[in-house]
C-alpha positions in Angstrom: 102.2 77.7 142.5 99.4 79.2 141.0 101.0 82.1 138.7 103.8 79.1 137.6 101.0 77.0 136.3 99.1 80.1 134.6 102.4 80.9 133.2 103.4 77.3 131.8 99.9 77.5 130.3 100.7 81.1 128.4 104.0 79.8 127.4 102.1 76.6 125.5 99.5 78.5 124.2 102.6 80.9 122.4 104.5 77.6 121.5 101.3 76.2 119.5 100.4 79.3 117.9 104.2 79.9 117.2 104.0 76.2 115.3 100.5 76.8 113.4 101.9 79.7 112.0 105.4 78.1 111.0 103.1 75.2 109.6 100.9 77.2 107.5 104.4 79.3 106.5 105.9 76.3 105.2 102.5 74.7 103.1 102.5 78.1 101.3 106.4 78.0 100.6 105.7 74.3 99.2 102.7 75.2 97.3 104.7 78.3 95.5 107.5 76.3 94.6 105.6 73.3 93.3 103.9 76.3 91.1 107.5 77.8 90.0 108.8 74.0 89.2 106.4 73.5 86.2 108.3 74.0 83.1 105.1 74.4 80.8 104.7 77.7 82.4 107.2 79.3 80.3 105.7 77.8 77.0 104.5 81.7 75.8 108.2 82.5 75.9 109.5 82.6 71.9 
């Protein structure tokens, strides 16, 4: 019973850092396309 509880704690420990990094993934992927949304951007273009 032992090893099955050490291992059920390994396999959170992945599953939470699996999610932080999706999370901080998907904050940059918002942040970039708020950033490629803004039409003023382009207002050097002739």
């Amino acid at each position: 019973m032992q090893f099955f509880s050490s291992a059920v704690s390994t396999l959170q420990t992945l599953v939470v850092a699996l999610g932080a990094g999706l999370a901080v993934w998907g904050v940059i992927n918002l942040l970039e396309g708020y950033g490629s949304d803004n039409s003023g951007a382009n207002a050097h273009v002739p």
